[in-house]
OpenMM code with the backbone's topology and positions (N, CA, C; nanometers):
from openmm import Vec3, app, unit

residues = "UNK UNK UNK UNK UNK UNK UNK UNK UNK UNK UNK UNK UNK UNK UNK UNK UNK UNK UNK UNK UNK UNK UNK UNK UNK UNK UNK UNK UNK UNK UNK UNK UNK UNK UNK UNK UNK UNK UNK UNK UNK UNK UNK UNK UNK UNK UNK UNK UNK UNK UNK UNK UNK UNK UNK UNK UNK UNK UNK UNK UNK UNK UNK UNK UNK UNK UNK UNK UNK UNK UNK UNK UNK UNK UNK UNK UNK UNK UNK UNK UNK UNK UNK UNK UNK UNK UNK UNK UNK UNK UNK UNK UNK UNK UNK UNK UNK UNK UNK UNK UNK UNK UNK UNK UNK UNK UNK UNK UNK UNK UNK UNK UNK UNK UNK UNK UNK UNK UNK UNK UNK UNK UNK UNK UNK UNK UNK UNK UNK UNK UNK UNK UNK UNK UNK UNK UNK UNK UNK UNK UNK UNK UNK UNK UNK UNK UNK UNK UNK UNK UNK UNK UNK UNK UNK UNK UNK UNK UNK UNK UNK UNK UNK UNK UNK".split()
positions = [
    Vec3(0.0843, -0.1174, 0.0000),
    Vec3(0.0000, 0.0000, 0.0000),
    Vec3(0.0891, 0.1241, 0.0000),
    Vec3(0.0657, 0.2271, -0.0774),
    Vec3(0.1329, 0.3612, -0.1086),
    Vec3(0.1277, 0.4290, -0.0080),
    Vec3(0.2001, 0.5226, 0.0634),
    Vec3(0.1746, 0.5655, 0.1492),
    Vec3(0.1283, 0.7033, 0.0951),
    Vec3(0.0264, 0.7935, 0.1720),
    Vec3(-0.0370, 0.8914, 0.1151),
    Vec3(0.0544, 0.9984, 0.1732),
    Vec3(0.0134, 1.1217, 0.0672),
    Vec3(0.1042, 1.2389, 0.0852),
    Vec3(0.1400, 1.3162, 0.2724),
    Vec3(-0.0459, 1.3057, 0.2817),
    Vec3(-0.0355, 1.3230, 0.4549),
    Vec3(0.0470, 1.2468, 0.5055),
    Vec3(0.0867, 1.1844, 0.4878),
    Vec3(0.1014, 1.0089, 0.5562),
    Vec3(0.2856, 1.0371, 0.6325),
    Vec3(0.3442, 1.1368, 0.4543),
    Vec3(0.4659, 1.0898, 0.3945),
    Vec3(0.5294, 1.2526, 0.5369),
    Vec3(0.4504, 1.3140, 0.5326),
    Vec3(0.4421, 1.4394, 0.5916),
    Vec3(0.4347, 1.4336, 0.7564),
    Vec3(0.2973, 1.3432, 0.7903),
    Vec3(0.2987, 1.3558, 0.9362),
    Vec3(0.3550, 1.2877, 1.0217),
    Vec3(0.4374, 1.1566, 1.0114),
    Vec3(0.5343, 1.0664, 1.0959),
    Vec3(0.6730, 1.0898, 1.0776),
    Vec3(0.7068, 1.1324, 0.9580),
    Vec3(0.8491, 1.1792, 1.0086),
    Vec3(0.8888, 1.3245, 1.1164),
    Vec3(0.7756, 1.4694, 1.0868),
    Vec3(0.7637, 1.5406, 1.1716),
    Vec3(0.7069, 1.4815, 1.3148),
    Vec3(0.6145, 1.4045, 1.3778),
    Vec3(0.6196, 1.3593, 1.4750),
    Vec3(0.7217, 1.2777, 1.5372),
    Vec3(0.7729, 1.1710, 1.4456),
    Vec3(0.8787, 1.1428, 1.5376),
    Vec3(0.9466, 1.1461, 1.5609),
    Vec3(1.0177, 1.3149, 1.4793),
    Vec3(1.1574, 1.3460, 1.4679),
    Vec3(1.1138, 1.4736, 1.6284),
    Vec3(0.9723, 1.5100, 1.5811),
    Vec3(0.9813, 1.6069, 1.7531),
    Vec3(0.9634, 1.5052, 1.8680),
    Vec3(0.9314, 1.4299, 1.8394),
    Vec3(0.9730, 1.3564, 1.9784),
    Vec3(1.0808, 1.2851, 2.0462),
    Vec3(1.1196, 1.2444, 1.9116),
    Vec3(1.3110, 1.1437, 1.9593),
    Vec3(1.3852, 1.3328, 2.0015),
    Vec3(1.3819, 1.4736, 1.9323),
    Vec3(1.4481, 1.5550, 1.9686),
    Vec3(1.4076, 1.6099, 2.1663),
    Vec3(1.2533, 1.6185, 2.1515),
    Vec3(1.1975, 1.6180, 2.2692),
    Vec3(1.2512, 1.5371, 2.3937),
    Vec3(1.2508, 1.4090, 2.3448),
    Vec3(1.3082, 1.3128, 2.4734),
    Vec3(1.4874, 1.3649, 2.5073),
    Vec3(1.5196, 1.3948, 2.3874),
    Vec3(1.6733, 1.3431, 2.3608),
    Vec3(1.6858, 1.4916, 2.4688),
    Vec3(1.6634, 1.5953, 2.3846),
    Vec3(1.6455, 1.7387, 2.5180),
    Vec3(1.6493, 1.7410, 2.6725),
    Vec3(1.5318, 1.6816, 2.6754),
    Vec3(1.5009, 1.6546, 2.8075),
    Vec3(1.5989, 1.5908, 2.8845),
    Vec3(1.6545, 1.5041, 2.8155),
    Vec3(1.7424, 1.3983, 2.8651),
    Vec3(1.8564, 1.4797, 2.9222),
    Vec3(1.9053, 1.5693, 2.8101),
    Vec3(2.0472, 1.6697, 2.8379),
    Vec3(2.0152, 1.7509, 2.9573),
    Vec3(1.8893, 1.8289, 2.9949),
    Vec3(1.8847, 1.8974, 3.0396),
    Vec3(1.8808, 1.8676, 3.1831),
    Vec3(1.7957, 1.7563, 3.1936),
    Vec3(1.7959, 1.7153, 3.3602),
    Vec3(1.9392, 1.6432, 3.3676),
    Vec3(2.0482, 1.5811, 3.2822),
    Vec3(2.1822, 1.5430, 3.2839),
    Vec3(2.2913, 1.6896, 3.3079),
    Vec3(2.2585, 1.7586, 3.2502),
    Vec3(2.3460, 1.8912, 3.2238),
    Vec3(2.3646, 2.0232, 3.2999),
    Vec3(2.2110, 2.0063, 3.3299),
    Vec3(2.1572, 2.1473, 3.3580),
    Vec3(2.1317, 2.1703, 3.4975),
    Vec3(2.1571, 2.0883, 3.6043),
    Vec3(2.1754, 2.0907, 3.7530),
    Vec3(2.2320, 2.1811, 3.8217),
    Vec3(2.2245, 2.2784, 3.8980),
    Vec3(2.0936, 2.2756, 3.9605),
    Vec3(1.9537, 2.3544, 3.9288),
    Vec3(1.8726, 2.2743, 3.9648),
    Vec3(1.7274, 2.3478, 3.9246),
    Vec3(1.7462, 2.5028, 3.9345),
    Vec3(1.6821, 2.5686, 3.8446),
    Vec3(1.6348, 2.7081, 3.8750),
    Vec3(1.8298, 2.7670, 3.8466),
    Vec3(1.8880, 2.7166, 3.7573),
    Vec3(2.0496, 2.7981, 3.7619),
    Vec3(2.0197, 2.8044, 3.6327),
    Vec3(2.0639, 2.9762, 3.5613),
    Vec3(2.0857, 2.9852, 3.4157),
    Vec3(2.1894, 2.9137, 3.3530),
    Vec3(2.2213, 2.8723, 3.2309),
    Vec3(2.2988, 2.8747, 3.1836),
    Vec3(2.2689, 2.9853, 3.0694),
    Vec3(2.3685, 3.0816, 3.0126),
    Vec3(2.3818, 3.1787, 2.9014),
    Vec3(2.4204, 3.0425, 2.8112),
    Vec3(2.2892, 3.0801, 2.6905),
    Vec3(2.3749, 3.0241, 2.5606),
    Vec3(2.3608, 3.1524, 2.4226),
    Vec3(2.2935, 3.2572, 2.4677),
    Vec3(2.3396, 3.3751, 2.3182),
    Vec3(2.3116, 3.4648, 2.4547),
    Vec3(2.3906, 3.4951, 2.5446),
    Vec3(2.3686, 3.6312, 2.6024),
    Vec3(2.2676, 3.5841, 2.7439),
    Vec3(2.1837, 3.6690, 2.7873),
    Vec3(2.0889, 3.6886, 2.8564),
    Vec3(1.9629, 3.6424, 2.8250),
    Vec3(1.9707, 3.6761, 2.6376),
    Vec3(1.8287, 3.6803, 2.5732),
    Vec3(1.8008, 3.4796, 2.5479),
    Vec3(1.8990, 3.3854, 2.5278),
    Vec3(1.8756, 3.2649, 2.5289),
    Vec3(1.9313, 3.1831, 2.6263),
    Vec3(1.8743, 3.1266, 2.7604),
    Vec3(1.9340, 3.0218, 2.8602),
    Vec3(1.8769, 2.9450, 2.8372),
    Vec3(1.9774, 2.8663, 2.9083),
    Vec3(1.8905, 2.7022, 2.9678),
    Vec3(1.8677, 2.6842, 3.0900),
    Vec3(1.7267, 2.6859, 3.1425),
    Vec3(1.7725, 2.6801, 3.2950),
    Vec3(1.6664, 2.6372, 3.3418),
    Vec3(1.6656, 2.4907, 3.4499),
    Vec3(1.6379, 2.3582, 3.4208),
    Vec3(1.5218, 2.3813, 3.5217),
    Vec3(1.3827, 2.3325, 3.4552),
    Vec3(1.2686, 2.3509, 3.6060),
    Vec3(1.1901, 2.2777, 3.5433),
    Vec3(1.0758, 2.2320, 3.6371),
    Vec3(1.0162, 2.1570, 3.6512),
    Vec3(0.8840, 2.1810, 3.6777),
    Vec3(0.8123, 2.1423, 3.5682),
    Vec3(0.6314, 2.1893, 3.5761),
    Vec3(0.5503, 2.0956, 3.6192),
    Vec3(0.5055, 2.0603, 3.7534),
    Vec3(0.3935, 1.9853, 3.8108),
    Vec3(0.2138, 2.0311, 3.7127),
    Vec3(0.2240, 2.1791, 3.6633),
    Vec3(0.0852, 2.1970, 3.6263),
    Vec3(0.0964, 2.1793, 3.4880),
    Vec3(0.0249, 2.2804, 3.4598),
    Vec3(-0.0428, 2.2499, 3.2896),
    Vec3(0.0893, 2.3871, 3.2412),
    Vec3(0.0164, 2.4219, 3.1009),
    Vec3(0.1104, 2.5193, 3.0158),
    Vec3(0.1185, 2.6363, 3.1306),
    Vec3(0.2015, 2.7024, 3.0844),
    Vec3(0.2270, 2.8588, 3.1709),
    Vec3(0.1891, 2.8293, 3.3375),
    Vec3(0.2226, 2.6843, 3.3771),
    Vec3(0.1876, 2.6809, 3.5472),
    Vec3(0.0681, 2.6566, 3.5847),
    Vec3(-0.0185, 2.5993, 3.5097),
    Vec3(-0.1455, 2.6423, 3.5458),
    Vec3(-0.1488, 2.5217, 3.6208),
    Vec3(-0.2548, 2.5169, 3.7309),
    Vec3(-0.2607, 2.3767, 3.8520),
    Vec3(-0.3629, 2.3321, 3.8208),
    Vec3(-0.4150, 2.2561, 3.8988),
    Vec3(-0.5348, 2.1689, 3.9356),
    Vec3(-0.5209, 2.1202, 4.0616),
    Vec3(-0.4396, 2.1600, 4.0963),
    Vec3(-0.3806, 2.1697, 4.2913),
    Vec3(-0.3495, 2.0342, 4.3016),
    Vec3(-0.4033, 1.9665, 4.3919),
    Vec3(-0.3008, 1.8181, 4.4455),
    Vec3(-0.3564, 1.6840, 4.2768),
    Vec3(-0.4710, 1.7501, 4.1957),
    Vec3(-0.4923, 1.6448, 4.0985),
    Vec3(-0.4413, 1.6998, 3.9785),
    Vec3(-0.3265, 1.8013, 3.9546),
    Vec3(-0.2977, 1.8137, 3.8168),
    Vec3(-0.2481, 1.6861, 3.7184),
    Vec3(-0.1631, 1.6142, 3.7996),
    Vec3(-0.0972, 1.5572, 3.7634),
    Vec3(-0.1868, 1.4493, 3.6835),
    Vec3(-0.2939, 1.4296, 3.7117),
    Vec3(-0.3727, 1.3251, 3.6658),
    Vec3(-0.5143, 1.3970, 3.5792),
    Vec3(-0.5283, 1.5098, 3.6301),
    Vec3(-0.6235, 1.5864, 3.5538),
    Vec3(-0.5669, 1.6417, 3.4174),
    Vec3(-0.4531, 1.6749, 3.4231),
    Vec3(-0.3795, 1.7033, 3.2867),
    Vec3(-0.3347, 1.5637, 3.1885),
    Vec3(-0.3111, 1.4779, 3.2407),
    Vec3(-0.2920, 1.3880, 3.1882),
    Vec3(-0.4203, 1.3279, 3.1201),
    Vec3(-0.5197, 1.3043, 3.1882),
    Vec3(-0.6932, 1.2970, 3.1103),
    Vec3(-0.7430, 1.3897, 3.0046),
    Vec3(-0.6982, 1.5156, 3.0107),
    Vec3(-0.7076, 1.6080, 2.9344),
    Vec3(-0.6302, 1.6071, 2.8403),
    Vec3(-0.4935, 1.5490, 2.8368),
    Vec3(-0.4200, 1.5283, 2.7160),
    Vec3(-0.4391, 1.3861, 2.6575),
    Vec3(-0.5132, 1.2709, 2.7268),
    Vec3(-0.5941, 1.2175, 2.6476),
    Vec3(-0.7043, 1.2155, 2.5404),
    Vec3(-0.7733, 1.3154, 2.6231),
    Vec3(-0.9146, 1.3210, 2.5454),
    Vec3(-0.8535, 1.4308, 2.4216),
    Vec3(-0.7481, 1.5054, 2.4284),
    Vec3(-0.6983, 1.6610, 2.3308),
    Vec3(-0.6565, 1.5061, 2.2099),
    Vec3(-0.5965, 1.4074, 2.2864),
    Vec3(-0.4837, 1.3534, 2.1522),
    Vec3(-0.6149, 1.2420, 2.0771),
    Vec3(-0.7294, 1.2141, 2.1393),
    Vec3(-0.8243, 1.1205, 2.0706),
    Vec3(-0.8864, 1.2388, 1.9904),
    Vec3(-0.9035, 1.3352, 2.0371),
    Vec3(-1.0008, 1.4222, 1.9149),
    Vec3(-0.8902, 1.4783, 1.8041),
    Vec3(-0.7248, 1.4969, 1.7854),
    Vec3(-0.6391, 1.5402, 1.6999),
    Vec3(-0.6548, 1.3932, 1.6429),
    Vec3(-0.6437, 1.3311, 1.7266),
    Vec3(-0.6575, 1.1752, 1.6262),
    Vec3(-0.7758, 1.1597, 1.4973),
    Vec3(-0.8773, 1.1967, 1.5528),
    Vec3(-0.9783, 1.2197, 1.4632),
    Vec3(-0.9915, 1.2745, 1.3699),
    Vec3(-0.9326, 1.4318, 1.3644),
    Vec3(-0.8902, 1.4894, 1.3208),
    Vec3(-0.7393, 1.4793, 1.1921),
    Vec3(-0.6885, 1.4208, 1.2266),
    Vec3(-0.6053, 1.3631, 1.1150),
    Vec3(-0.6748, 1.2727, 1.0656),
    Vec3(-0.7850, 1.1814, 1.1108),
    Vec3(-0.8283, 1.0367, 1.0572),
    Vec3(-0.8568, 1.1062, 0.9198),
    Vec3(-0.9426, 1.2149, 0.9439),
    Vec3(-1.0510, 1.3158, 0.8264),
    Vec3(-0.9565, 1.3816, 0.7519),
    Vec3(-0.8454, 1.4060, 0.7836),
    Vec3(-0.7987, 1.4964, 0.6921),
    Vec3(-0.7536, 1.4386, 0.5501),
    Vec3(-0.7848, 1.5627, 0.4508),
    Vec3(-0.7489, 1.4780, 0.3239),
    Vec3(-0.6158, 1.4263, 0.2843),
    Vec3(-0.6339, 1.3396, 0.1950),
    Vec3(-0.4856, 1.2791, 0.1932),
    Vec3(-0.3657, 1.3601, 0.1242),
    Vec3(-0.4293, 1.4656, 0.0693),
    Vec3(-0.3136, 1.6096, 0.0143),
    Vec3(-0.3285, 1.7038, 0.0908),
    Vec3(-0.3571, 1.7502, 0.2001),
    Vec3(-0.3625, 1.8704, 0.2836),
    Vec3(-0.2482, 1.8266, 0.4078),
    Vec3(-0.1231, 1.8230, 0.3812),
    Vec3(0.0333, 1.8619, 0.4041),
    Vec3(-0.0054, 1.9602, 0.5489),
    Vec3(-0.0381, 2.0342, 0.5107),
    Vec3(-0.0328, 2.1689, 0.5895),
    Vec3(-0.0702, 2.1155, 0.7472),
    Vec3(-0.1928, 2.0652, 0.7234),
    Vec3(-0.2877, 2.0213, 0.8195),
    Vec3(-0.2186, 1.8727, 0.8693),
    Vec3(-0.1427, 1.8095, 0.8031),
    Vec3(-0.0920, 1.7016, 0.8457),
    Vec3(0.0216, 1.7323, 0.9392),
    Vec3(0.1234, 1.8443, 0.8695),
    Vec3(0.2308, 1.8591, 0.9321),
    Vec3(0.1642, 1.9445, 1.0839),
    Vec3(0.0847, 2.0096, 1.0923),
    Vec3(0.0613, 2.1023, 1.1905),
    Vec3(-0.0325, 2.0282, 1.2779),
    Vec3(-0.1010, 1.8827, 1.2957),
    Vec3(-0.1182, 1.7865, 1.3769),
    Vec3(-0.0095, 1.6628, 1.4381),
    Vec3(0.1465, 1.6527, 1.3377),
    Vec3(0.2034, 1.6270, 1.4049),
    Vec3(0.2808, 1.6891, 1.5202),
    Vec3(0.2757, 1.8023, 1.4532),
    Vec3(0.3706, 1.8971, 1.5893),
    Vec3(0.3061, 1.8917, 1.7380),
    Vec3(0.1475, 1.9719, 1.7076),
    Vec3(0.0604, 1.9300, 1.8206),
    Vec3(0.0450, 1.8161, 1.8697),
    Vec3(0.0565, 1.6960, 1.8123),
    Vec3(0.0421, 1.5322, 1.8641),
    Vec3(0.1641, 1.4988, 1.9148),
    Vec3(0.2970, 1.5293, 1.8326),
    Vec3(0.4003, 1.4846, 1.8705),
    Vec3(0.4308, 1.5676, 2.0199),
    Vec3(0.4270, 1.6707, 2.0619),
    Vec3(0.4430, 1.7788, 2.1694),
    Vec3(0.3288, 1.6954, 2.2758),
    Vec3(0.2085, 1.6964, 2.2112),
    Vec3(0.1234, 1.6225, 2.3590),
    Vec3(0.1885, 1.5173, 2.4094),
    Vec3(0.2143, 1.4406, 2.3361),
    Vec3(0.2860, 1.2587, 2.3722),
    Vec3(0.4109, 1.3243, 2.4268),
    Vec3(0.4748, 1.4298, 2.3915),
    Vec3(0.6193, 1.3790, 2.4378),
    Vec3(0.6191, 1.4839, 2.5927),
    Vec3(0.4876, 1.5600, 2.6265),
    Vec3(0.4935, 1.6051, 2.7709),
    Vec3(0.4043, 1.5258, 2.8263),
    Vec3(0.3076, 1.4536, 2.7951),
    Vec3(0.2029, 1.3541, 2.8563),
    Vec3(0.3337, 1.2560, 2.9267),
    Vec3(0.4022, 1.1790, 2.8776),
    Vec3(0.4813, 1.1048, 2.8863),
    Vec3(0.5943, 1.1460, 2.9651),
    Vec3(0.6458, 1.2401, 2.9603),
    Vec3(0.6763, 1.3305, 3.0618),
    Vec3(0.6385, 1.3441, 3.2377),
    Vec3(0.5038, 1.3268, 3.1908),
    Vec3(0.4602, 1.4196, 3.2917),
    Vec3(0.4251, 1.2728, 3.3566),
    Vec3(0.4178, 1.1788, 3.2953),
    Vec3(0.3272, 1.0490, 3.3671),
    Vec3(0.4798, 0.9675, 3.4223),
    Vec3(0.6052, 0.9693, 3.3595),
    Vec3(0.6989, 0.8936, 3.4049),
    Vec3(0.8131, 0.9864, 3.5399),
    Vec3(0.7531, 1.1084, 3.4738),
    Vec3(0.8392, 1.1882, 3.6303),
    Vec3(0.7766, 1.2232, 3.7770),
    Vec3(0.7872, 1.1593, 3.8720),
    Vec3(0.7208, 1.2692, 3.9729),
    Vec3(0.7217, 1.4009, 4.0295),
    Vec3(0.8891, 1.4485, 3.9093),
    Vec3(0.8828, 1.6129, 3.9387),
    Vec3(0.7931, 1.7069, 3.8374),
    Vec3(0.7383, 1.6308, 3.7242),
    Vec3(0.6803, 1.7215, 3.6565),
    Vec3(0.7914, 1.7344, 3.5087),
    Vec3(0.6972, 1.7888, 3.4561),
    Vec3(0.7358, 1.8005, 3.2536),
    Vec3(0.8892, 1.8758, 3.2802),
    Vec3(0.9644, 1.8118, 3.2654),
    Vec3(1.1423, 1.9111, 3.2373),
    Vec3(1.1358, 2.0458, 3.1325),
    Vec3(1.0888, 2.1273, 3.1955),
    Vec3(1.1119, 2.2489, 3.0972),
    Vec3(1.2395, 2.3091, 3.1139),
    Vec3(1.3490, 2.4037, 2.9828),
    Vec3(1.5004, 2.4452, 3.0085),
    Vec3(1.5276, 2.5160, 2.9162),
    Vec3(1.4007, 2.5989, 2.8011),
    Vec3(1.4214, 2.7062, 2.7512),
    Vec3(1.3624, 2.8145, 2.8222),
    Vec3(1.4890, 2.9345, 2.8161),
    Vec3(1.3903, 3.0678, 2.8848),
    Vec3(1.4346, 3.1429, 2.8029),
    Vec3(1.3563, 3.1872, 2.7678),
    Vec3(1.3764, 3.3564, 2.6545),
    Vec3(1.3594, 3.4842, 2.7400),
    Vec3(1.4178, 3.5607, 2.7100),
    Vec3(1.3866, 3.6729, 2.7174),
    Vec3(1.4868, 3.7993, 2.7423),
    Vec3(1.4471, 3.9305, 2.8425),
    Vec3(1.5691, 4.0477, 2.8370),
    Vec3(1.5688, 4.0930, 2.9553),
    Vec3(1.7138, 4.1124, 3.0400),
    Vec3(1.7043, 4.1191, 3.1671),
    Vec3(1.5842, 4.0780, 3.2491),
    Vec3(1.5317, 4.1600, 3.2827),
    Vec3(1.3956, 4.0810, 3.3921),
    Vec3(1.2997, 4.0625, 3.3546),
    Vec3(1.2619, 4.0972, 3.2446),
    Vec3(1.1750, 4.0325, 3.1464),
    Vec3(1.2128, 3.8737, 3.0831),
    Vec3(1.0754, 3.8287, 3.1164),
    Vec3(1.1289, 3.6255, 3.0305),
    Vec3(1.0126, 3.5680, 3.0447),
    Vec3(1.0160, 3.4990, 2.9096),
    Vec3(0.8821, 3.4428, 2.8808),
    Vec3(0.9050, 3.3117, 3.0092),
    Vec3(0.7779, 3.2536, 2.9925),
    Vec3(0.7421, 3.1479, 3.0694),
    Vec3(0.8628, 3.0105, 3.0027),
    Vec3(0.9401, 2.9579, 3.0927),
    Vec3(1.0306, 2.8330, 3.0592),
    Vec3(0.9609, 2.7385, 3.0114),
    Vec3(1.0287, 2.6431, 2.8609),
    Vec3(0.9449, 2.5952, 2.8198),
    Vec3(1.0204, 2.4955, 2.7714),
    Vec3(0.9936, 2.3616, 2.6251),
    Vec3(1.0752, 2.3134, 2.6386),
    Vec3(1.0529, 2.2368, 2.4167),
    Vec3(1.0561, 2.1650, 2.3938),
    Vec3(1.0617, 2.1754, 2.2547),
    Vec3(0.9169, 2.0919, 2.2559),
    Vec3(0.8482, 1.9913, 2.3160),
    Vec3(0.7071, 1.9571, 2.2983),
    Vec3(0.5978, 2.1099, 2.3327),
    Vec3(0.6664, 2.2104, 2.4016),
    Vec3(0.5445, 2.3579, 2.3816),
    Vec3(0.6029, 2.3989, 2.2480),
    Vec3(0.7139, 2.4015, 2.2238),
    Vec3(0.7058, 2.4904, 2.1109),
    Vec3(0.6517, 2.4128, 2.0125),
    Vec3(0.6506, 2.2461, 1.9506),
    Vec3(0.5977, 2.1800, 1.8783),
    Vec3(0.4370, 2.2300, 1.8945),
    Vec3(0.3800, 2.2397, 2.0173),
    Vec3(0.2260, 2.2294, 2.0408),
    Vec3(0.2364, 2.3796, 1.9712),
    Vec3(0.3097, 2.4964, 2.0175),
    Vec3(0.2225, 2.6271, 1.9947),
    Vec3(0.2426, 2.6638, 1.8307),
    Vec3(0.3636, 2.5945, 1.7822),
    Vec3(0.3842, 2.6262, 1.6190),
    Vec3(0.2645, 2.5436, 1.5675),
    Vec3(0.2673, 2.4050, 1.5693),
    Vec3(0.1656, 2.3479, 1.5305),
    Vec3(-0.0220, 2.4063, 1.5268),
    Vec3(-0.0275, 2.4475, 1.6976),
    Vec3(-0.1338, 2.5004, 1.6740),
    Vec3(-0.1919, 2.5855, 1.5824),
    Vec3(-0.0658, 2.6962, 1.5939),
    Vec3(-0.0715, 2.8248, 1.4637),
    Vec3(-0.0964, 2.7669, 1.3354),
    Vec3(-0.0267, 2.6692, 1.2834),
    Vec3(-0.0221, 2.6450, 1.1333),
    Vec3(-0.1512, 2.5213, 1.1597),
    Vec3(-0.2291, 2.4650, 1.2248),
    Vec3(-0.3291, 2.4252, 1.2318),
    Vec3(-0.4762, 2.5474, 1.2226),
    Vec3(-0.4889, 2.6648, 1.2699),
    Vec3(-0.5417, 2.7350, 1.2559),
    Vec3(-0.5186, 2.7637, 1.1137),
    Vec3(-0.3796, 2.7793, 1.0378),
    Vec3(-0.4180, 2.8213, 0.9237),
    Vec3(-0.4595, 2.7670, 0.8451),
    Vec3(-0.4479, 2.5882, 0.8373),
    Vec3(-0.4403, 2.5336, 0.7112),
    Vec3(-0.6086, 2.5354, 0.7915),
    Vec3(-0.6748, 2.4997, 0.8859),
    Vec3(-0.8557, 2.5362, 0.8672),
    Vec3(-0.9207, 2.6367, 0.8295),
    Vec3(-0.8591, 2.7582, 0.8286),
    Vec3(-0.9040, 2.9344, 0.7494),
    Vec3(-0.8891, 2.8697, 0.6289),
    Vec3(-0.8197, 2.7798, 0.5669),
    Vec3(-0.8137, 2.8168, 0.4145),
    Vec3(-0.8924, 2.7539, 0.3801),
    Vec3(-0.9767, 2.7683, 0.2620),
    Vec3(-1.0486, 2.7279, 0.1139),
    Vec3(-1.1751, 2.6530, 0.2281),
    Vec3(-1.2148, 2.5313, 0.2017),
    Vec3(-1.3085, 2.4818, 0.3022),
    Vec3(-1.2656, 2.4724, 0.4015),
    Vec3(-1.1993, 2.4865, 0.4755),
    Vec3(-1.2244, 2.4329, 0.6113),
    Vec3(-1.1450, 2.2668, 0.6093),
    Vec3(-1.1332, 2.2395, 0.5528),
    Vec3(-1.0766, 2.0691, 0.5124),
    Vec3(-0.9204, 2.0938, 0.5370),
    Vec3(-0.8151, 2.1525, 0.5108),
    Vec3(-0.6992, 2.1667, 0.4692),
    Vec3(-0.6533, 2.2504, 0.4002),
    Vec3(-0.5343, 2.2357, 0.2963),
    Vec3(-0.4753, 2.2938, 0.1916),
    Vec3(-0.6047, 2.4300, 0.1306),
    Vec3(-0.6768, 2.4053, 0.1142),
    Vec3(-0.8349, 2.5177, 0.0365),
    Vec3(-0.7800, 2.4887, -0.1371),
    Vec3(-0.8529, 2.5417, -0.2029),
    Vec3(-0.8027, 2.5922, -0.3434),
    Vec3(-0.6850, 2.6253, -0.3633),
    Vec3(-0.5935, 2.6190, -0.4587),
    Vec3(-0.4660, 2.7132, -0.4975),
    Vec3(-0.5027, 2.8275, -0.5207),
] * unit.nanometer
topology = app.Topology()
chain = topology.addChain("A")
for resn in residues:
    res = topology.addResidue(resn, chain)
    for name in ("N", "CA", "C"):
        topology.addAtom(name, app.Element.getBySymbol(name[0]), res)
């Protein structure tokens, strides 16, 4: 059986963000000791500096049940993206690649989050002197790029994917 264009598109981007995801993670809780210490890698504006998220995105809790309430919730998020790729057409690329990022990023902090008892290893921090975005780690940035280019490829043409040329 041929493999379809979606097909050819959405498993190598998923499982290249996730072998990078794990492989990250791996360095960072190996490397990056002790919790909460910068490392400078371009200045001020790019560290690594190694922490640990018990809640959801940007900290968010669920108090003593995050850990299991987020994890249900990134069940039920990855059965409906599942669905969601099931439907998608077999030439809408766009929509394929921008459900692996989001799928590959859920699995690789779900998994995360279910095999650590400290919580998802986040060890990117951006930002400028005392200004800095929220620490994060390459399964958010997979989820938030993905999301974006998932929003776009549904604005276009029907609603299906790719739209018209």
């Amino acid at each position: 059986m041929a493999w379809l264009p979606k097909t050819r598109v959405f498993w190598p981007i998923l499982l290249t963000l996730l072998i990078a995801d794990c492989a990250s993670k791996e360095f960072a809780e190996s490397y990056l000791a002790p919790e909460h210490t910068p490392h400078e890698v371009i200045g001020s504006v790019v560290r690594f500096t190694l922490a640990h998220n018990v809640g959801g995105a940007m900290g968010l809790s669920l108090g003593p049940y995050s850990r299991i309430g987020l994890a249900f919730a990134a069940l039920l998020a990855l059965f409906v993206l599942g669905q969601l790729y099931i439907r998608t057409p077999a030439t809408a690329r766009l929509r394929a690649a921008a459900l692996a990022l989001v799928i590959g990023g859920a699995i690789g902090n779900l998994g995360n989050r279910l095999l650590s008892p400290r919580g998802v290893t986040d060890f990117i921090d951006l930002g400028v002197r005392s200004w800095r975005f929220w620490t994060f780690n390459i399964a958010d940035a997979g989820i938030t790029i993905g999301a974006a280019l998932l929003i776009l490829a549904l604005s276009r043409g029907n609603g299906l994917g790719e739209g018209a040329a």
